[in-house]
C-alpha positions as a Python dict, from the first residue, in 0.01 Angstrom:
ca = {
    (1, 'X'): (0, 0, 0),
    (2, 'X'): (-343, -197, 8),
    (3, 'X'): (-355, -551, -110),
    (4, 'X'): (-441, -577, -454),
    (5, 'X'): (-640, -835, -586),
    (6, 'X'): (-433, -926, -958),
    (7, 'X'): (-624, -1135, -1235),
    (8, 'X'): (-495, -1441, -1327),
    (9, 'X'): (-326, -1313, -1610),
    (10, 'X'): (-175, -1065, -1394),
    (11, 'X'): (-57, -1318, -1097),
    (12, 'X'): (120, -1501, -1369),
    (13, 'X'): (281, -1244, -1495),
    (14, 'X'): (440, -1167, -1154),
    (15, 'X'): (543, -1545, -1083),
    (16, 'X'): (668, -1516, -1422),
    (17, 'X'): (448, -1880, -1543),
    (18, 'X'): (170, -1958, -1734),
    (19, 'X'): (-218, -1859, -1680),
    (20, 'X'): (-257, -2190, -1704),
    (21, 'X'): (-36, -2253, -1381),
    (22, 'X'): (-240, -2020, -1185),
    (23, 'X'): (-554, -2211, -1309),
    (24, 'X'): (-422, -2550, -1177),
    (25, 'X'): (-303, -2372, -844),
    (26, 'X'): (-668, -2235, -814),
    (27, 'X'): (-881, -2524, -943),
    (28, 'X'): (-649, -2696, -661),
    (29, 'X'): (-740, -2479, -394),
    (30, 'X'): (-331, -2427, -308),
    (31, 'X'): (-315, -2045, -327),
    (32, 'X'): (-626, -1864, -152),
    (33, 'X'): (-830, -1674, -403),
    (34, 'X'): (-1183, -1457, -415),
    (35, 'X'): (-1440, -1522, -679),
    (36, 'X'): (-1602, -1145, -814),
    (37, 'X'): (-1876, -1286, -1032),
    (38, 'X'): (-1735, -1499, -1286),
    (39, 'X'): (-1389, -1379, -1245),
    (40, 'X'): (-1104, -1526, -1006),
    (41, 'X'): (-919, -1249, -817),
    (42, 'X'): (-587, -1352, -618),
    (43, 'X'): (-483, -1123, -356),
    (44, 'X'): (-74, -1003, -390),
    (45, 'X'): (-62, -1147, -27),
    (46, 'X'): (-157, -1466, -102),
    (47, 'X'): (113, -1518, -378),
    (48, 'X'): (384, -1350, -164),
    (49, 'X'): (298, -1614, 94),
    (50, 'X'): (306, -1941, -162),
    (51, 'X'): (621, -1798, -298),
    (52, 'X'): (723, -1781, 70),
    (53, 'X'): (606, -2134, 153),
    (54, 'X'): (777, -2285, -92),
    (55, 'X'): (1122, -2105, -68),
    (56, 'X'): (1341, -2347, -14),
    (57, 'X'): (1645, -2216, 163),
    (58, 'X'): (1993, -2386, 36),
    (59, 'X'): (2223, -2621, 281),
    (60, 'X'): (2569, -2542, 441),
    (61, 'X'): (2821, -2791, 382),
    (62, 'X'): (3101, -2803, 587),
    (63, 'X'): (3375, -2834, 368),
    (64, 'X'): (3684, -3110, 541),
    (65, 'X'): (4056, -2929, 561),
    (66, 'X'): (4125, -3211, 297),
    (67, 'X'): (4199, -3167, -54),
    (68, 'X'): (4236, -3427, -286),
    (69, 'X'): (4565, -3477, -520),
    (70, 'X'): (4491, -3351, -859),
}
């Protein structure tokens, strides 16, 4: 499948946030985007790799044999 370029209303759609979001992320220059024109185009790759960038992977604890008395 190519890489699409979505419209701001359509990146936030798939991040599931506000237009105004992607605005900030673009006017911010944190997610790489093409200008057509007027018009901001953000390429599906790009958001996959924010998303990835920012996935925060959760921590192990190592639980101790110990229990406390209830």
């Amino acid at each position: 499948m190519a890489d699409r370029l979505l419209s701001v209303a359509e990146a936030a759609e798939r991040l599931g946030v506000g237009e105004r979001f992607i605005r900030r992320l673009v006017s911010e220059r944190r997610v790489r985007y093409v200008k057509v024109g007027k018009h901001v185009r953000i390429h599906s790759t790009a958001l996959d790799a924010y998303v990835e960038a920012r996935t925060v992977e959760p921590v192990r604890t190592r639980r101790s044999g110990f229990r406390t008395a209830a």
